[in-house]
C-alpha positions as CSV (number, residue, x, y, z in Angstrom):
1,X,42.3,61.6,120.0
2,X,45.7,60.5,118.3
3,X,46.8,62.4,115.5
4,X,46.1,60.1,111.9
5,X,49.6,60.1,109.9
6,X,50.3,58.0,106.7
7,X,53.2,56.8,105.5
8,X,53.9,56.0,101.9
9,X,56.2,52.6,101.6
10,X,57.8,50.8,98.9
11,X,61.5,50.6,99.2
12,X,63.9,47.7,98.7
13,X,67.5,49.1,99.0
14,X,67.6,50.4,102.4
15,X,67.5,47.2,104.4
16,X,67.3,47.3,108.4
17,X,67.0,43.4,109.4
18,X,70.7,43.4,108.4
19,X,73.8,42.3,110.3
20,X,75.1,45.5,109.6
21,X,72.4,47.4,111.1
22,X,72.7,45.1,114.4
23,X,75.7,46.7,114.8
24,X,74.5,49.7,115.5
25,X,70.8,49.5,116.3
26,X,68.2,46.8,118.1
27,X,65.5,45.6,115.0
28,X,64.1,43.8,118.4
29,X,60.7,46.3,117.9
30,X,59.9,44.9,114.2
31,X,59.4,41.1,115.6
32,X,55.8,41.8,115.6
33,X,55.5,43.8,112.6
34,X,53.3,41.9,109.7
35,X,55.2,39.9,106.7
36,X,53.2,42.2,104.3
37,X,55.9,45.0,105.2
38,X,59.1,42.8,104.4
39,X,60.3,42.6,100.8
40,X,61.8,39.6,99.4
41,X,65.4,40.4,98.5
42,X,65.7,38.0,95.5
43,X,62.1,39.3,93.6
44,X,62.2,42.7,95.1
45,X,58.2,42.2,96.0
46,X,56.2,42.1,99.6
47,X,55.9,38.8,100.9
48,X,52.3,38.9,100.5
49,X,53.3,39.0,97.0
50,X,55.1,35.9,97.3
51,X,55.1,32.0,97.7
52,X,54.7,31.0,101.4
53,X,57.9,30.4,103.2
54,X,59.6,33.3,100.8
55,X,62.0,35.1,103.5
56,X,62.1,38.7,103.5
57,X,63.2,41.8,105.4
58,X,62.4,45.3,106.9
59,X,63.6,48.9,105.2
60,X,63.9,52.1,106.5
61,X,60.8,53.1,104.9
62,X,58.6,50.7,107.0
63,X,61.1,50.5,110.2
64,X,60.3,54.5,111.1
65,X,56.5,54.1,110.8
66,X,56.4,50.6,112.8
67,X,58.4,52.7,115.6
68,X,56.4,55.0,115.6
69,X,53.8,53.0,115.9
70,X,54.9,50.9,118.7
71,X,56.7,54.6,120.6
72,X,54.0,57.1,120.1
73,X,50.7,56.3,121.3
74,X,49.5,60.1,120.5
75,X,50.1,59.1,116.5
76,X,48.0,56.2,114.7
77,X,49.9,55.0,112.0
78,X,48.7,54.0,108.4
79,X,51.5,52.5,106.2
80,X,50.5,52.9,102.7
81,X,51.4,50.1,100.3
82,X,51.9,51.5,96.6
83,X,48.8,49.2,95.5
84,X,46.1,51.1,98.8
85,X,47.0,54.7,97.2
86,X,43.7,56.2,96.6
87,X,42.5,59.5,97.3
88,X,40.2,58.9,99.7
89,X,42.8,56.9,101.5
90,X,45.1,59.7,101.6
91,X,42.4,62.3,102.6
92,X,41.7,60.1,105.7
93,X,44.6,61.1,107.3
94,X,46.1,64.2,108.8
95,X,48.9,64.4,106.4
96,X,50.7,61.3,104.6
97,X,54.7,61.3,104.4
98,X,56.0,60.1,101.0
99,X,59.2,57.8,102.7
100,X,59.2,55.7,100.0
101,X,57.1,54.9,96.7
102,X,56.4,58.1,95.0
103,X,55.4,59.2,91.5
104,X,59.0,58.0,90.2
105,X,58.5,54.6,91.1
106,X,54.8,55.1,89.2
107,X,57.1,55.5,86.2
108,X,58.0,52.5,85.5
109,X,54.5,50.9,85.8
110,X,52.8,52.4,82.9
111,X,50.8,55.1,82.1
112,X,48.1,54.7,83.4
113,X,49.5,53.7,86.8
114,X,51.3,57.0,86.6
115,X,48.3,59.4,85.9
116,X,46.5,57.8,89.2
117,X,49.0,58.6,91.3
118,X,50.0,62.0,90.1
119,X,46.2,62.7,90.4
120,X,46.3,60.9,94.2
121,X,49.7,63.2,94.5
122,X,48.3,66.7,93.5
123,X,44.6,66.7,94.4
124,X,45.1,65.2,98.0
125,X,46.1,68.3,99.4
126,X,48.0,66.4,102.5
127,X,51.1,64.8,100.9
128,X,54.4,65.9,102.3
129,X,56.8,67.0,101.1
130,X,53.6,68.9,98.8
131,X,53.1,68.1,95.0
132,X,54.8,71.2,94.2
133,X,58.1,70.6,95.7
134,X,58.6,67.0,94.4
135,X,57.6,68.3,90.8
136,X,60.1,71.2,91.7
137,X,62.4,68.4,92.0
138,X,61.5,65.8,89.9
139,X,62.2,67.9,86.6
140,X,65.4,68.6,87.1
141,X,65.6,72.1,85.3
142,X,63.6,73.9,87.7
143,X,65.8,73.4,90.6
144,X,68.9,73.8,88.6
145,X,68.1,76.9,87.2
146,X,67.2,78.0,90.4
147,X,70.3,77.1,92.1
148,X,72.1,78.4,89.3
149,X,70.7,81.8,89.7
150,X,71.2,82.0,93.4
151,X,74.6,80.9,92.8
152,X,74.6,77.1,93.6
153,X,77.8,75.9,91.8
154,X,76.6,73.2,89.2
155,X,78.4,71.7,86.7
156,X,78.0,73.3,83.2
157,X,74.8,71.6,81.7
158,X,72.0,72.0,79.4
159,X,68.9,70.7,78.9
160,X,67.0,68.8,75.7
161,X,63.6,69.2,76.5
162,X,60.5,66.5,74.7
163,X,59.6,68.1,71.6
164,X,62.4,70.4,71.0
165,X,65.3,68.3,71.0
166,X,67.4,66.3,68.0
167,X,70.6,64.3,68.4
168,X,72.2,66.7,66.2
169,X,71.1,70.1,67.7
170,X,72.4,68.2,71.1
171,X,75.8,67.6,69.9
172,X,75.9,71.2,68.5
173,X,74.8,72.9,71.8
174,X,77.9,70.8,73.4
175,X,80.4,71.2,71.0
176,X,79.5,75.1,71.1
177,X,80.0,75.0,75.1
178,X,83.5,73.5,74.2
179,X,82.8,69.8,76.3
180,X,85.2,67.0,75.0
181,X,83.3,64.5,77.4
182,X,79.7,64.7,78.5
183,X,77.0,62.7,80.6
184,X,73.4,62.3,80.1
185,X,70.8,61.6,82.8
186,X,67.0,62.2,82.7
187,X,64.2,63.8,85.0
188,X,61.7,61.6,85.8
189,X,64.1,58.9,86.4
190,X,66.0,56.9,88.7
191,X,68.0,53.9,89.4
192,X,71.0,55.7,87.1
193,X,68.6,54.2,84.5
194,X,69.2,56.7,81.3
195,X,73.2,57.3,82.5
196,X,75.8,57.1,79.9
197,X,78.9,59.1,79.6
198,X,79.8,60.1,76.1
199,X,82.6,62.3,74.1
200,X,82.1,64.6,71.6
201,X,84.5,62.6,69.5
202,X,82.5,59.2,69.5
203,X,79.5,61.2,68.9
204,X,80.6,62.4,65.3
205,X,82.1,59.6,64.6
206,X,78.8,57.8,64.5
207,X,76.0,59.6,65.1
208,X,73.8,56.5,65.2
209,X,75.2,56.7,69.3
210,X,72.9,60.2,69.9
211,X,70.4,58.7,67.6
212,X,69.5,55.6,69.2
213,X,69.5,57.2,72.9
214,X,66.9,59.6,71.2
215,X,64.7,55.9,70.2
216,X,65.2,54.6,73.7
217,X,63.8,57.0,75.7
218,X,61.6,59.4,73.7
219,X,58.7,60.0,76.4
220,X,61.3,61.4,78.8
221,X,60.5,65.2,79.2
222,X,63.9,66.0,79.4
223,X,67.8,65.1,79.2
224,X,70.4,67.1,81.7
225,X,73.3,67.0,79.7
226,X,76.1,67.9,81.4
227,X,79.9,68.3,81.0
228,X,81.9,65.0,82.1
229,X,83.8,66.1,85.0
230,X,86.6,64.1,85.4
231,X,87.0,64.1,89.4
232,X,83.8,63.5,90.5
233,X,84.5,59.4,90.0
234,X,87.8,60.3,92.0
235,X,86.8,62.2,94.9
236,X,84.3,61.8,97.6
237,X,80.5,62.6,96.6
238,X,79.0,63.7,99.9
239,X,75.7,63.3,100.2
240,X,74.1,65.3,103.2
241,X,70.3,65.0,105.3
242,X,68.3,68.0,105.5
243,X,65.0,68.1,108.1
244,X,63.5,71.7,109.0
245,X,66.8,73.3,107.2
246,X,69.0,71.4,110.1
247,X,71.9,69.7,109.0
248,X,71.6,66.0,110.5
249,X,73.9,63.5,108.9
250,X,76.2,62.9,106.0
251,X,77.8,59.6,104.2
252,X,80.0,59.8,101.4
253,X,81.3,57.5,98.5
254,X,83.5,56.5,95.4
255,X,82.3,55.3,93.0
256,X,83.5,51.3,92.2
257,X,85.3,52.5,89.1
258,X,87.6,54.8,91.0
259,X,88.3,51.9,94.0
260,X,91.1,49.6,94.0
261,X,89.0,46.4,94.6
262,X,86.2,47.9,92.0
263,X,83.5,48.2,94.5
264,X,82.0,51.1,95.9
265,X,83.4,52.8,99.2
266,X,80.7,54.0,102.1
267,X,82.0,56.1,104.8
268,X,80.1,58.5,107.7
269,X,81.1,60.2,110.7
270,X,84.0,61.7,110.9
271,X,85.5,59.0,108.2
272,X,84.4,61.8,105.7
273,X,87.2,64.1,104.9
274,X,86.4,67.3,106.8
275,X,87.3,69.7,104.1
276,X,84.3,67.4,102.0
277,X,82.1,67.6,104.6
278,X,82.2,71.2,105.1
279,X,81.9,71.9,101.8
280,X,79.4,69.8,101.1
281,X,77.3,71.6,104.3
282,X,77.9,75.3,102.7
283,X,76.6,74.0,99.6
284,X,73.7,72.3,100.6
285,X,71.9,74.8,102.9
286,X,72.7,78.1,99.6
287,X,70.7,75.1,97.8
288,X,67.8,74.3,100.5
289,X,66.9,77.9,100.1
290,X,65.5,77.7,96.5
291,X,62.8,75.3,97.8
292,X,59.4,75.9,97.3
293,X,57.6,76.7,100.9
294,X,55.8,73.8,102.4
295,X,52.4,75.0,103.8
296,X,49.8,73.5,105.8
297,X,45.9,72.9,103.6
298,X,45.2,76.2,104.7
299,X,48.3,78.0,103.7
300,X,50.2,78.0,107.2
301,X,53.6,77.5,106.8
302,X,56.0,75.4,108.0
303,X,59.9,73.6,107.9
304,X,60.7,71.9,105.0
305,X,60.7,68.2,105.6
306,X,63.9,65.6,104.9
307,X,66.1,66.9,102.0
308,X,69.3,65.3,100.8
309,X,71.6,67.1,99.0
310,X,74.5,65.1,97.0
311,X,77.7,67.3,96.4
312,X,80.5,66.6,94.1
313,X,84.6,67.7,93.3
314,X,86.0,69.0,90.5
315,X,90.2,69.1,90.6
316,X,90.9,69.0,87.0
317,X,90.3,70.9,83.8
318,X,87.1,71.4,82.5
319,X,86.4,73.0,78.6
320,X,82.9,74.6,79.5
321,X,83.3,78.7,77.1
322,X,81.6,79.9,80.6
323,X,83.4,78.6,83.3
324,X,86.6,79.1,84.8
325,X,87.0,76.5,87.2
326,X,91.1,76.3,88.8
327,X,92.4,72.7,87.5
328,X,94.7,73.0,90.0
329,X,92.2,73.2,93.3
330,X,89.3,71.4,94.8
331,X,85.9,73.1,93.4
332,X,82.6,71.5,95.1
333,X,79.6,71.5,93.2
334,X,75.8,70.7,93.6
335,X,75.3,67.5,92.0
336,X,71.4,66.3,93.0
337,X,69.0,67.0,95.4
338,X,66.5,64.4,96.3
339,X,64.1,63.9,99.0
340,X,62.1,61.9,101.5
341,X,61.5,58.6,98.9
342,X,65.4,58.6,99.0
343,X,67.8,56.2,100.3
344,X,68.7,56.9,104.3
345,X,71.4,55.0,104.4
346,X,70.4,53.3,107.9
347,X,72.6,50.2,108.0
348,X,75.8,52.2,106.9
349,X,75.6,54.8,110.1
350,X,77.6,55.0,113.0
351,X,74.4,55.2,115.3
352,X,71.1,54.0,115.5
353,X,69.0,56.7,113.3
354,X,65.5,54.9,113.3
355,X,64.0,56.2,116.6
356,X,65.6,60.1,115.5
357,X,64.0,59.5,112.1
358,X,60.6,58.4,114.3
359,X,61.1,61.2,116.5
360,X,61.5,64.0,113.8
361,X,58.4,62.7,112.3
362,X,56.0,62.3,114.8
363,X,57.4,65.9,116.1
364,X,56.3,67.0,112.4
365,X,53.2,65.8,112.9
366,X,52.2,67.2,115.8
367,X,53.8,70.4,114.5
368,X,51.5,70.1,111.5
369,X,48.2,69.6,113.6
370,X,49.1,72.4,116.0
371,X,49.1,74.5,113.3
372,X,46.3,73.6,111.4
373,X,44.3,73.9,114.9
374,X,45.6,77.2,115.1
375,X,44.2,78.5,111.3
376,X,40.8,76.7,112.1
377,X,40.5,78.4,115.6
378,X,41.3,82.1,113.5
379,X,38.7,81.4,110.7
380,X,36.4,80.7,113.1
381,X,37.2,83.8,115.3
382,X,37.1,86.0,112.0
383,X,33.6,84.6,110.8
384,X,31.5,86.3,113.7
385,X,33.4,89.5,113.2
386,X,32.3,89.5,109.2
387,X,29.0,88.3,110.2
388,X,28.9,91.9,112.5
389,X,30.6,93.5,109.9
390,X,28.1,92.6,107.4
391,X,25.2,93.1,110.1
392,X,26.5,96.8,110.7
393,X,26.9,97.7,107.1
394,X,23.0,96.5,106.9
395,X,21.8,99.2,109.7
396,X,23.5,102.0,108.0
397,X,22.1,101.2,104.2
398,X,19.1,100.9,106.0
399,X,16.8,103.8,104.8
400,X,14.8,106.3,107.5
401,X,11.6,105.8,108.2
402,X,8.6,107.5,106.6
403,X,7.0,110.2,109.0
């Protein structure tokens, strides 16, 4: 009986029905894949969404599952469109990969959107990667901290968390850490939305600045404010993939404001600097390690599931009372970690990564069911020996008879 596996699907920046993908990769096996899976590049919404004759195209997100699909006849397949997330849809399968829309994409549809989810997310008890690592991840302080404590390099930050935060205890607790420069991003967030970069200077000057980023987003639990490092823009940022702690691939980029031509550079391969890469690799497996475990219903556990850790460079002066970084050297630093709703990256590789990406997951799977056979095959062996247990301890509470 093939082994029920659901993915979770909503992306619209990782495009495989590309030219550049073709380069690399035959798209020949989505042909027969529905409409409903393609997005609409212009509206950003499924074509079933859309007025007829609207034109859209695959992701990565939907690509894997559909090879999978069509590669894998021991795995039925159930892509899960944001708007079919229920619990009970969830609980009919094995276990349900979040590849795409998760919690963060929730965000940005309301409250109440956001509770049902998070409710779908934490009560299921078969999403992976499990509510408690992408909560371990989505608040940005608890894996920070973490990594901070086991030694993960980070750039000097703090945190103003809902409720206890004020524009001016803010600009106090950086002008105390000795910043000149700072940048401000949120948990619960993405799409850089929340990202400015600030100085101390501008911020006295007119406080209104602090103030009215306060207004704009006062539901977010929490700003990571962090010292302005003047490099990263500079230097490669080296984003790596992580599945069951193995390194598999890397790409790295500049940022457009650092590029001649103003737009953003993409390399892979061996295009990225070795003494980046490397780096970026030492980095990222010291910060895979502060991961929650992932565990099977029943506690069993198991690999962790894709990870990407993003790594940055430092080579100039920072002004951080704690930190003693050399101006005058390369220091690499955790910058993010993310996980399997990110970006892959597909079009930009120098290989064709959707049938590994299909094969790692349906080898998940099965690795999943095996062991979830295994826990139900060792409750059932224990019962008849505390059903003797409790039969024995019976016989000798028994009192004697009566002569």
């Amino acid at each position: 009986m093939p082994i029920r596996v659901g993915f979770l699907v909503g992306k619209d920046t990782d495009l495989v029905e590309d030219p550049k993908y073709d380069l690399i990769g035959d798209a020949s096996f989505l042909k027969d894949m529905p409409d409903m899976y393609r997005v609409d590049p212009e509206s950003k919404e499924y074509l079933k969404d859309c007025p007829d004759g609207t034109k859209g195209f695959a992701h990565a997100d939907v690509a894997i599952p559909w090879f999978i699909k069509k590669h894998y006849p021991d795995i039925e397949v159930d892509i899960i469109k944001p708007e079919d997330i229920t619990l009970k849809r969830l609980q009919s399968n094995m276990v349900n990969y979040v590849i795409g829309y998760d919690v963060i994409n929730a965000v940005f549809e309301g409250k109440k959107r956001l509770d049902h989810v998070t409710k779908c997310f934490k009560t299921c008890g078969n999403v992976v990667p499990s509510w408690e690592v992408q909560d371990f991840i989505y608040i940005k302080s608890r894996y920070m901290e973490a990594c901070m404590k086991a030694g993960v390099p980070m750039a000097p930050t703090v945190y103003a968390f809902k409720g206890k935060r004020s524009p001016a205890k803010l600009l106090n607790d950086i002008k105390t850490r000795g910043w000149k420069a700072f940048v401000m991003k949120q948990s619960m967030m993405a799409f850089s939305l929340g990202f400015c970069k600030l100085t101390v200077e501008e911020c006295e000057k007119n406080p209104k600045i602090l103030q009215d980023y306060f207004k704009d987003y006062p539901d977010c639990p929490e700003y990571v404010v962090q010292e302005a490092i003047e490099g990263f823009t500079r230097n490669w940022e080296v984003r790596c993939f992580w599945f069951n702690g193995e390194f598999l691939y890397a790409i790295a980029n500049k940022a457009a404001v650092s590029t001649a031509d103003g737009k953003e550079i993409i390399v892979t391969g061996d295009d990225i600097p070795s003494e980046f890469l490397e780096n970026a690799k030492r980095i990222g497996r010291e910060a895979l390690k502060v991961l929650p475990q992932l565990t099977t219903p029943d506690g069993k556990p198991y690999p962790m599931t894709l990870i990407r850790t993003d790594i940055g460079c430092s080579d100039s002066q920072i002004y951080d009372k704690d930190y003693n970084w050399d101006p005058n050297s390369k220091t690499f630093f955790l910058n993010e970690i993310e996980y399997g709703g990110t970006t892959y990256f597909i079009r930009h590789l120098k290989s064709d990564w959707i049938p590994k990406w299909a094969e790692l997951y349906a080898a998940k799977s099965r690795e999943i069911h095996e062991k979830m056979l295994e826990g139900k095959a060792e409750a059932e062996a224990a019962e008849p020996k505390a059903k003797r247990a409790k039969t024995a301890a019976g016989v000798m509470k028994k009192p004697a008879a009566r002569k």
